[in-house]
Backbone bond lengths (Angstrom), bond angles and torsions (degrees), N, CA, C in turn:
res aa  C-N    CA-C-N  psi(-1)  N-CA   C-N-CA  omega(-1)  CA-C   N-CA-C  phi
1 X - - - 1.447 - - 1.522 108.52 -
2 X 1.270 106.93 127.48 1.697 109.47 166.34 1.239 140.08 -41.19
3 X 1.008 145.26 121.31 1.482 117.81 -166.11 1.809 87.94 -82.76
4 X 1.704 104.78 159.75 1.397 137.41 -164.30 1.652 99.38 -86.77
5 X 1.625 100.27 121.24 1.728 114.00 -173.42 1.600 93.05 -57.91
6 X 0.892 145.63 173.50 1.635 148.83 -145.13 1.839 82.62 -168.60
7 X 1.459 104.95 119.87 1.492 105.82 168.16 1.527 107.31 -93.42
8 X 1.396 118.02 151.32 1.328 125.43 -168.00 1.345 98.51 -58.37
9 X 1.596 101.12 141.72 1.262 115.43 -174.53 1.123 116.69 102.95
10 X 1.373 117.73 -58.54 1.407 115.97 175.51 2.006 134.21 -64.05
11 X 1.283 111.01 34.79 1.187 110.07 -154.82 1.744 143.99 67.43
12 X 0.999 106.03 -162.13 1.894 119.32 172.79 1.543 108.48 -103.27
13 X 1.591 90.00 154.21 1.900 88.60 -178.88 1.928 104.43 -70.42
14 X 1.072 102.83 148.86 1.285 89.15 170.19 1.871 99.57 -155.42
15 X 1.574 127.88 162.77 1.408 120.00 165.25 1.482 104.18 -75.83
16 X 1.385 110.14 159.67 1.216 133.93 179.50 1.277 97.90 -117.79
17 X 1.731 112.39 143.35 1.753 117.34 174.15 1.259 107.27 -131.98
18 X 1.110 120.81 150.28 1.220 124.19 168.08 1.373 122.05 -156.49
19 X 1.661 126.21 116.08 1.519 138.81 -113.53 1.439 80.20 -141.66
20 X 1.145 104.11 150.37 1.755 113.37 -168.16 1.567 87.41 -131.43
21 X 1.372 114.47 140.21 1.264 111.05 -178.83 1.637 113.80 -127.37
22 X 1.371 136.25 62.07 1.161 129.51 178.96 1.343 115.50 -16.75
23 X 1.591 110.61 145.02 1.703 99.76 179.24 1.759 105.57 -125.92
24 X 1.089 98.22 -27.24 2.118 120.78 156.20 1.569 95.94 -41.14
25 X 1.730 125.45 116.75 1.508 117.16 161.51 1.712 112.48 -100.86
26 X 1.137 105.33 105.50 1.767 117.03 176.24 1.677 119.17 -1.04
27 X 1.377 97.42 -44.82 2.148 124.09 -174.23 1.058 88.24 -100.16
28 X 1.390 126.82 29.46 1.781 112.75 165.62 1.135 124.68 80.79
29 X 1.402 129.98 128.74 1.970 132.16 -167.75 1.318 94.27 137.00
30 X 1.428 81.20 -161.37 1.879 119.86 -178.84 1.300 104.98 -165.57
31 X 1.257 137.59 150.48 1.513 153.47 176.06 1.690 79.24 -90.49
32 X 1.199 113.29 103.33 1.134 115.54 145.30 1.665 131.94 -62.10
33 X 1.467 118.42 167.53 1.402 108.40 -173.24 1.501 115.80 -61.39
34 X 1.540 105.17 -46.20 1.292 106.92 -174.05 1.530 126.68 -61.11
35 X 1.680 107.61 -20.74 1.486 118.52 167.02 1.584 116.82 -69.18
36 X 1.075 115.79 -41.69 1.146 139.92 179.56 1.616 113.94 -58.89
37 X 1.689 105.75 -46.61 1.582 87.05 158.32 1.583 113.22 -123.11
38 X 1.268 126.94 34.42 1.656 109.70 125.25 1.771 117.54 -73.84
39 X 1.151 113.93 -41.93 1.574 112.33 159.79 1.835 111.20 -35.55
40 X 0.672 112.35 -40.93 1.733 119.11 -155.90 1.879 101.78 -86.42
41 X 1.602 105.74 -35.06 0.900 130.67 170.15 1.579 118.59 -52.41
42 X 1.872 104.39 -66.23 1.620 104.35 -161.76 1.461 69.19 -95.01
43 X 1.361 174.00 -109.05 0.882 146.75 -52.55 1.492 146.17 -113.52
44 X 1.892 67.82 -41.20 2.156 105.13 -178.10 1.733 89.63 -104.10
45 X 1.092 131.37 -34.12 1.405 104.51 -165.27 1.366 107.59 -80.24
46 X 1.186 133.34 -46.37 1.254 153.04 -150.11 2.085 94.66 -58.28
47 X 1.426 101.25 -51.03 1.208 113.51 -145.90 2.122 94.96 -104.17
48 X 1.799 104.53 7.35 1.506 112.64 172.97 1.545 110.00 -147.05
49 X 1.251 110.49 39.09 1.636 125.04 -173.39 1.647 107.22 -40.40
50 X 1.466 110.43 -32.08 1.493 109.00 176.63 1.655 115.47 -85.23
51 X 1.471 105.88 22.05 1.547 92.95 -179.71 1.597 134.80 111.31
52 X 1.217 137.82 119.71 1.087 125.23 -170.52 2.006 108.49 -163.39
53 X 1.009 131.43 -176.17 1.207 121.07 -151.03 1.808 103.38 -157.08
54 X 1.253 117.27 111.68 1.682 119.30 -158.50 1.612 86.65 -126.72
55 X 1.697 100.79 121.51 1.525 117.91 169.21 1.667 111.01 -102.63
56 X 1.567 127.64 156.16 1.012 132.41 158.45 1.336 109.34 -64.26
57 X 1.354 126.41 163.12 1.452 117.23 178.21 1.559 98.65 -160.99
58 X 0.952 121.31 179.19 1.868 131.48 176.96 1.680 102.91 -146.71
59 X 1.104 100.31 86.82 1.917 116.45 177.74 1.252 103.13 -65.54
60 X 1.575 130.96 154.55 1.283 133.27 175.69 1.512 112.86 -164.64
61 X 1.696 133.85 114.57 0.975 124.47 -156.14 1.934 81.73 -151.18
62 X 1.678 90.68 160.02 1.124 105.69 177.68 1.687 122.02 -74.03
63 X 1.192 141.28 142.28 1.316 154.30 -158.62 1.562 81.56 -86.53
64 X 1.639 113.39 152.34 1.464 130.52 164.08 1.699 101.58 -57.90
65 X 1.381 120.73 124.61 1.370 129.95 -164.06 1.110 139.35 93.07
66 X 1.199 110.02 -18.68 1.805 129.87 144.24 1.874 89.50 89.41
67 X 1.622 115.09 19.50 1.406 107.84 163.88 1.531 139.98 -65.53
68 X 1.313 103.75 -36.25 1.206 126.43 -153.38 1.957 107.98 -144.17
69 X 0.986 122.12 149.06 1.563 131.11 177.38 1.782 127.29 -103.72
70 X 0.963 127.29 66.20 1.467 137.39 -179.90 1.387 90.33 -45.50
71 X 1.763 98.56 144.07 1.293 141.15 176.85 1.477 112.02 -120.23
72 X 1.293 111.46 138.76 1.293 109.16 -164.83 1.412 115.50 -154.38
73 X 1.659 125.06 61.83 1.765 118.29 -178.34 1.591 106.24 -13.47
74 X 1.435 108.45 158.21 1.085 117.46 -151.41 1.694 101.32 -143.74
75 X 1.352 118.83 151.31 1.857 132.10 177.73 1.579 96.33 -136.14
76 X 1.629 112.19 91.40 1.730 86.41 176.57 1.560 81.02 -101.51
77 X 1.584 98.72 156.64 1.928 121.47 174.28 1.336 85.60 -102.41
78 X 1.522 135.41 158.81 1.135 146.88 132.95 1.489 109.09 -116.43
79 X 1.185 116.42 143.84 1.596 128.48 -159.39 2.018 107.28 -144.78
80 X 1.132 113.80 142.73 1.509 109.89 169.56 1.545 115.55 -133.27
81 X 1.287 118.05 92.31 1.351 123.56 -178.87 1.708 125.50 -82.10
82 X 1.336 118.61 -172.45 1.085 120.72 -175.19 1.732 90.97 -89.05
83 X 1.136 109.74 179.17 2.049 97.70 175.28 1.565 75.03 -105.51
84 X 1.248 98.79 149.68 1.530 130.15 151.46 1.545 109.80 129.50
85 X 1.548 113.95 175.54 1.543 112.35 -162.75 1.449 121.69 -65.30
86 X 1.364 124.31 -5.68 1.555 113.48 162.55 1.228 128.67 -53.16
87 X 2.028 105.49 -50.23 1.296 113.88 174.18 1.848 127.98 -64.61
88 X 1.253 96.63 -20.88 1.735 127.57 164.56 1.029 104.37 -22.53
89 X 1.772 96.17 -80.42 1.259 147.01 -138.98 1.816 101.33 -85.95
90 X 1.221 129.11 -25.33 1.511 130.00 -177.15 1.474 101.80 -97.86
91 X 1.647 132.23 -30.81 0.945 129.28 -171.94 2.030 98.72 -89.34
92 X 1.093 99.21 -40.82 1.681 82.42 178.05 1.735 124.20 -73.63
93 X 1.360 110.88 -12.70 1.997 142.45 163.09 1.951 86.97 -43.36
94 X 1.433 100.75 -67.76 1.074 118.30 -151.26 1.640 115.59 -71.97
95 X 1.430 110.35 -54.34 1.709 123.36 154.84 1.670 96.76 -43.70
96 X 1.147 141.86 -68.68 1.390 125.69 -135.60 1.344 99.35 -103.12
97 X 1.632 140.90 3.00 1.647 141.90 133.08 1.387 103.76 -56.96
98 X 0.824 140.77 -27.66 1.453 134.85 -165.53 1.618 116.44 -79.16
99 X 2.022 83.49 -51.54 1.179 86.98 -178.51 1.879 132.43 -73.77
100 X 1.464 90.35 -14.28 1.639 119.09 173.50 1.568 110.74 -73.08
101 X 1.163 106.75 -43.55 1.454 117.80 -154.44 1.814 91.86 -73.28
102 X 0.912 112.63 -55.55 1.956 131.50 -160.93 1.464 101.64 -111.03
103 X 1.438 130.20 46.98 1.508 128.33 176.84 1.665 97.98 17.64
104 X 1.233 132.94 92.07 1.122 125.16 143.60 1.431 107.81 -128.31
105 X 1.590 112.54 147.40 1.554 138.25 166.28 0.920 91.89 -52.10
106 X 1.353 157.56 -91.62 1.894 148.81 -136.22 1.389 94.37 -165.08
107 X 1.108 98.36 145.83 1.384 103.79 135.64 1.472 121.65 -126.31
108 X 1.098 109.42 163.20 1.542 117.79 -139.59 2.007 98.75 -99.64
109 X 1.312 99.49 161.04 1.705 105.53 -169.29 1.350 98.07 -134.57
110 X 1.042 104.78 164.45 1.597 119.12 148.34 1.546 108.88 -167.23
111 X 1.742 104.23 140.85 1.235 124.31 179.46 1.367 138.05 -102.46
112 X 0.877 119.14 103.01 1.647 126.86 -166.19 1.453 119.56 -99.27
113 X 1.321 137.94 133.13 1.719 135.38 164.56 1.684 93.28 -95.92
114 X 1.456 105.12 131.27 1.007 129.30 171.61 1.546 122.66 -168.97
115 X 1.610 117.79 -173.73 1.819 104.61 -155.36 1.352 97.40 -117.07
116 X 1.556 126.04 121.66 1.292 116.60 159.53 1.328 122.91 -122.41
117 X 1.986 102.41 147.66 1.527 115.20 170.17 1.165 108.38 -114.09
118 X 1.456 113.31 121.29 1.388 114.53 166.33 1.943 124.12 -117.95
């Protein structure tokens, strides 16, 4: 995919991320707050020194069998990198501590090209 012409003013092309952070642990818990930011601490800053932006959220996806609807508090990060494998490479550091750290299956991404000024 091309990266997106950026009209003056609007910044540089850069990817956009956005990391879903279950806070429900599968073997039972919650990522409490205070885990959540020593996590944010050794984990997310280190590896986004230029900055990044973590919303509350309320996740909700269908249960295996399409019976029932799981609820799931929510940590989304939004992040705007340069494109190429550094920024890759800090956001998947960061997904796969998480997922180690707090038994979680995934947490979830999505990737966007878009223009940022900061």
């Amino acid at each position: 995919m091309e990266p997106p012409a950026c009209i003056v003013g609007t910044g540089k092309p850069m990817q956009v991320y956005q990391l879903y952070f279950g806070r429900n642990i599968a073997t039972g818990g919650f990522v409490a707050d205070a885990d959540w930011k020593a996590f944010r601490e050794t984990a997310i800053t280190p590896d986004l020194p230029d900055g990044f932006t973590v919303l509350d959220g309320d996740g909700a996806w269908a249960a295996p069998g399409g019976q029932r609807t799981v609820t799931d508090p929510t940590k989304v990060l939004i992040v705007a990198l340069p494109k190429g494998p550094d920024g890759l490479a800090a956001v998947t550091r960061i997904r796969l501590a998480y997922q180690n750290r707090f038994s979680q299956g995934l947490v979830g991404m999505i990737v966007l090209p878009g223009c940022a000024l900061f």
